[in-house]
Each structure stands twice: as structure tokens, then as C-alpha cells.
N, C-alpha and C positions, 0 to 999 in steps of 0.2 A: 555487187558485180558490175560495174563502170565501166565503161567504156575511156583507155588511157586517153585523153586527148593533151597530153604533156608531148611537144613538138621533139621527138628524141632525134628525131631528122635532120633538126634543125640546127646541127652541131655543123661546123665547119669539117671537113674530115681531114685526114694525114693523106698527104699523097701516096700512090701505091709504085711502089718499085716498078719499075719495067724492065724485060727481060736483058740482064749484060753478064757479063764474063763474072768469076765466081771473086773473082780479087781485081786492081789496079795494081799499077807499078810501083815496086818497094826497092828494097838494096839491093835485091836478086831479082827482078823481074823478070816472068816469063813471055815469050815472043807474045802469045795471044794478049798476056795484059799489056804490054809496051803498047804492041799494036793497036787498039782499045784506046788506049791517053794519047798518041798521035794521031789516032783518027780525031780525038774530041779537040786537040791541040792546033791542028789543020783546019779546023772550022768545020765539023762535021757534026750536025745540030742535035742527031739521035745522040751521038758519041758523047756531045756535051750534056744535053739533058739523063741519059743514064751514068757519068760521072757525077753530076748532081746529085742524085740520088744515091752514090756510094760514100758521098761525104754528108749527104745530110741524116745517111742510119749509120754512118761506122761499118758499112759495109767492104772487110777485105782494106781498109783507110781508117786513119784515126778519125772519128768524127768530127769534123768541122762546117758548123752549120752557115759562116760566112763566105767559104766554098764553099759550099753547095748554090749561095745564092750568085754567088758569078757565075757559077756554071750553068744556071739554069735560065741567065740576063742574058749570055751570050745565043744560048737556044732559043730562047724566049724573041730576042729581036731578029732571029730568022725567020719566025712564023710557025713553031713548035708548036701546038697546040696543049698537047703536055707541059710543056714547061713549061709555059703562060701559065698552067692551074697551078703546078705548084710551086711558082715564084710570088703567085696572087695569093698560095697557102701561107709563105713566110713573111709577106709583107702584112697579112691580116694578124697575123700571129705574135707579131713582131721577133722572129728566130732568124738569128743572122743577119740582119738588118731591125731598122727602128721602123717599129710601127707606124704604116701609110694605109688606112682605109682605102681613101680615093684610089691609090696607084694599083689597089689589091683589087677594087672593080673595072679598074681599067684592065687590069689583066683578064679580069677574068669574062669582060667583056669580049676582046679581043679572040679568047680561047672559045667563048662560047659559039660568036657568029661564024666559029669554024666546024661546030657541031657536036663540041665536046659535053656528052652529057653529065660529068661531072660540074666544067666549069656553069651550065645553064642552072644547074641546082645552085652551086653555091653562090650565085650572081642574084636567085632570087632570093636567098637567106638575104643577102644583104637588103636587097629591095624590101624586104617584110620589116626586117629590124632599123632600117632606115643607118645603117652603117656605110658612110663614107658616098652614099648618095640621098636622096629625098627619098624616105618613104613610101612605096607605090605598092600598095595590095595588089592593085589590079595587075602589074607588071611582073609584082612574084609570081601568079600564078600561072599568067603565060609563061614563064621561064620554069616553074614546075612541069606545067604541062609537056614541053617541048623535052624535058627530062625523061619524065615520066613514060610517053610514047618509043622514048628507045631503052625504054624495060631496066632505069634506075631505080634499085627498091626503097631506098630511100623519099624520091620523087613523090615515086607512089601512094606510097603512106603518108605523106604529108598533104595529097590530092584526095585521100582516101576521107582523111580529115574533114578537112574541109568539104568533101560532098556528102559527110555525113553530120555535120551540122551547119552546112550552109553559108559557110563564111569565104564573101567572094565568087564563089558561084551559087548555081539553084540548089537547093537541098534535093539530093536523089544517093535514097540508101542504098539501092540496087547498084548504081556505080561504084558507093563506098565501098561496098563487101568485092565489088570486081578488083580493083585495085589493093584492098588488102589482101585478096586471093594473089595474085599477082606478086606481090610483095611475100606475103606468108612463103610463095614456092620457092621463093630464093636464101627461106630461111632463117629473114628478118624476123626475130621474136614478139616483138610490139605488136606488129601486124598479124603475127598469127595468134596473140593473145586478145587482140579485137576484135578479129573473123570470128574466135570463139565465143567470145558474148552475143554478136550479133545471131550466130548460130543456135544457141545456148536459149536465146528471147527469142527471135523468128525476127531479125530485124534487118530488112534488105534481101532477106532468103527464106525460105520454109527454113520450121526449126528441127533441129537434127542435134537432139544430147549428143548422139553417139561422136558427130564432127564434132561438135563441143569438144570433147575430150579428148580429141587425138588432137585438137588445136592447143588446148590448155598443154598436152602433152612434151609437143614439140619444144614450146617456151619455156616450160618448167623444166626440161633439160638443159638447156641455155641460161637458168639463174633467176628467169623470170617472176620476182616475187607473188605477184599478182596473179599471173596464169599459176605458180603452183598452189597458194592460195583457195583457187576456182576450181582445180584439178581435184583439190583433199575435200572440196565439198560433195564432189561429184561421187567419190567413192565413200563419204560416209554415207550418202542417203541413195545411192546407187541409180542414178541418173545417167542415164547412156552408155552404165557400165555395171559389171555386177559389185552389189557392194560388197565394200572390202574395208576395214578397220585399219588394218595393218597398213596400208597403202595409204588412207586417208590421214593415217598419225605420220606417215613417213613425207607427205607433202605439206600439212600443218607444221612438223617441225622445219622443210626447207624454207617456209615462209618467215619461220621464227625465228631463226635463224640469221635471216639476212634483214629483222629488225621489225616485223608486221608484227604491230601487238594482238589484233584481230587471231591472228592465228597463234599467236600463243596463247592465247583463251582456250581456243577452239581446240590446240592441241592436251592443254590441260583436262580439259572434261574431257576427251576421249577417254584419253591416258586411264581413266578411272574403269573405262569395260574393257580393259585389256590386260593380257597375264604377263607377269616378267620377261617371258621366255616370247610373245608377241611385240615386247617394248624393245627387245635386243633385236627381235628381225627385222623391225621397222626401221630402228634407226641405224640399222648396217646396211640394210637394203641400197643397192646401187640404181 
């Protein structure tokens, strides 16, 4: 039971839609979406960067991810802070354009020192992986951090990391577990699979099975191999929870499932104290 420290954070992410009209303008256009494509056609920076975003999902427009990055170049040099991240997202990506590292830190430069806590994360990905700037640990972290404090869970867990094994700053488990508490409540699976081990040892917290398990819980409904893995140990030997076979065969096989040979061991030798009619409930069990 390991502690993940695989950066899952540390992925670039898709930009997220921002709120606009449910279609653009087609053969038939309605007043609202006309209205909508001349606002963004007039120079109007929200207008542009949420038609960005209707061309770069196929949102209510046929997908065109090369509109999308004009629309979000014209927002972008108004001072968008949005569309700086995700013009920074298509140029890192190279979607709609040819891949430019550098222009994609400039962007996201730009986005960041206006407080966008997406762009200060993805700015220090770059800074860690040394992509399209110099290498600077000590720079990602401040740009974690500064993420991190306006409650990016992502951020979070990647700070959580690092103050639990000390890389880049002091080691202090007590913070670790603060931040993947932080992260865990927004529903990040990794971090609520961490808090559970740490929970699970006493590591940065008094130990508490019982949080163990509702941690393991949470994750393992989310896919989490790992945490359902920790979950089906917990119920075969009844660890913070009453033991239960049928439960602990039903999370050995989601582990197995999604390719943990550990847990296909493990669900093998259960499988041997359990009756037909227990092997059907476990593995229907929702």
C-alpha cells in the first residue's frame, strides 16, 4: 500500500468551456446566436474567446480546431486571461496550430500574472519538465503554490507531493495530508487515495482505518485501481470496516479488472471461501 507519487497532475489539461449561447450562427440562425458571432465579430474578447471554445469542442459548429485558435488569438491579444490559457493549451498541444513550446509559456505567462489559477499551474508543469523554458524546480513550485492557494486541486496534489517527500521544499507530512485533504474534497481520486494510506499508516495524521476506507471508497468509485485494491484488503481482514468477503471479492475483481495482477491473486484465493451464489453478488454488486 504506496503512497501514488506518479505526477497525475502533471498532465497539461483541456480547457473548460465557458458559459455561451447553446449553438452559433448556421443557415437558420437565431437572433441570440447571430447576436453571439457579431458580438465576437465586433471585437468583443468574451464573445471571441467563447466562440473559441464552440469551435474547438463542435459545440452547436462543426469542429474546427484552427478556428478555434484565431478566435482565441484575437481574445488573447486583448488581455483575456482565458484565452491566453487556452491558446497556450493549443500551442503546447499543437491542435490547430504547429507546435510552439515557448509561445505556449508566453501565454501562459501572460494568463498567469493576471491570476489565472489554471494558467500558474500549467506554467509551472512547464517549468518542472523544462518545456519551452529552462528547467526551474524552484519556480514550479512557486507557481504550484500560487495555484494551489486559490484551491486548484490539482495544484494541490502536486504540493501535497512534494511536502511529503520533500522535493523542493522541507518535508512536512502534516501539510501533505492538508492539501491532499483539500484536493480529496473536490473529489480528485489520487489525492483521496493518498490521504487514505497516510490515514490507513498514521502518516501526517492519527491513524483512522475507518477514514482509510471511506478514502479508499471514494476513489474506488472513480476507477481508482489502487485505492479499490486497498479497499478489498480492508474488507477481507476487516480493518475499519466489518469484514465482509463478498465486498472484498467485489473490489479485488475491480482491481483485476482494470489489469492489477496483485489483485487477481488475491481475488483468486478468496474466490476459494466463497459460495456460487456469493461469487454472483459480488461480482453484480454496484
Amino acid at each position: 500500500m504506496q503512497i501514488s507519487t506518479a505526477l497525475f497532475a502533471g498532465l497539461l489539461l483541456a480547457a473548460v468551456p465557458q458559459c455561451t449561447p447553446k449553438s452559433v450562427a448556421d443557415e437558420q440562425p437565431s437572433t441570440k446566436s447571430l447576436t453571439f458571432v457579431e458580438l465576437a465579430e465586433k471585437g468583443d474578447a468574451s464573445a471571441q474567446r467563447d466562440l473559441g471554445v464552440k469551435y474547438e469542442y463542435g459545440d452547436g459548429v462543426e469542429k474546427n480546431e484552427a478556428e478555434a485558435v484565431r478566435w482565441y488569438t484575437l481574445a488573447a491579444k486583448q488581455g483575456d486571461s482565458d484565452a491566453q490559457y487556452s491558446l497556450a493549451l493549443m500551442y503546447g498541444d499543437g491542435r490547430g496550430v504547429a507546435r510552439n513550446d515557448k509561445e505556449a509559456v508566453r501565454l501562459y505567462r501572460l494568463s498567469a500574472d493576471q491570476g489565472n489559477m489554471h494558467s500558474q499551474y500549467n506554467l509551472g508543469v512547464m517549468y518542472r519538465d523544462g518545456r519551452g523554458v529552462a528547467k526551474d524546480d524552484a519556480e514550479a513550485v512557486r507557481l504550484y503554490k500560487l495555484s494551489a492557494d486559490q484551491g486548484y486541486d490539482f495544484a494541490q496534489f502536486n504540493m501535497a507531493i512534494r511536502y511529503g517527500n520533500g522535493r523542493g521544499v522541507k518535508k512536512d507530512e502534516a501539510e501533505a495530508a492538508r492539501l491532499y485533504r483539500l484536493a480529496a474534497d473536490q473529489g480528485l481520486a489520487p489525492a483521496q487515495y493518498n490521504l487514505g494510506v497516510m490515514n490507513e499508516h498514521g502518516i501526517g495524521v492519527a491513524r483512522n482505518h475507518a477514514e482509510a476506507v471511506r478514502l479508499y471508497l471514494l476513489a474506488a468509485k472513480q476507477g481508482h485501481s489502487d485505492a479499490q485494491y486497498n479497499l478489498a484488503l480492508m474488507y477481507e481482514y476487516g480493518e475499519g470496516v466489518t469484514k465482509d468477503y463478498v465486498q472484498a471479492y467485489k473490489w479485488f475483481n475491480s482491481a483485476a479488472e482494470a489489469g492489477d495482477k496483485k489483485a487477481l491473486a488475491q481475488r483468486n484465493e478468496l474466490k476459494k471461501l466463497l459460495t456460487s451464489e456469493q461469487i454472483v453478488e459480488a461480482t453484480n454488486a454496484t
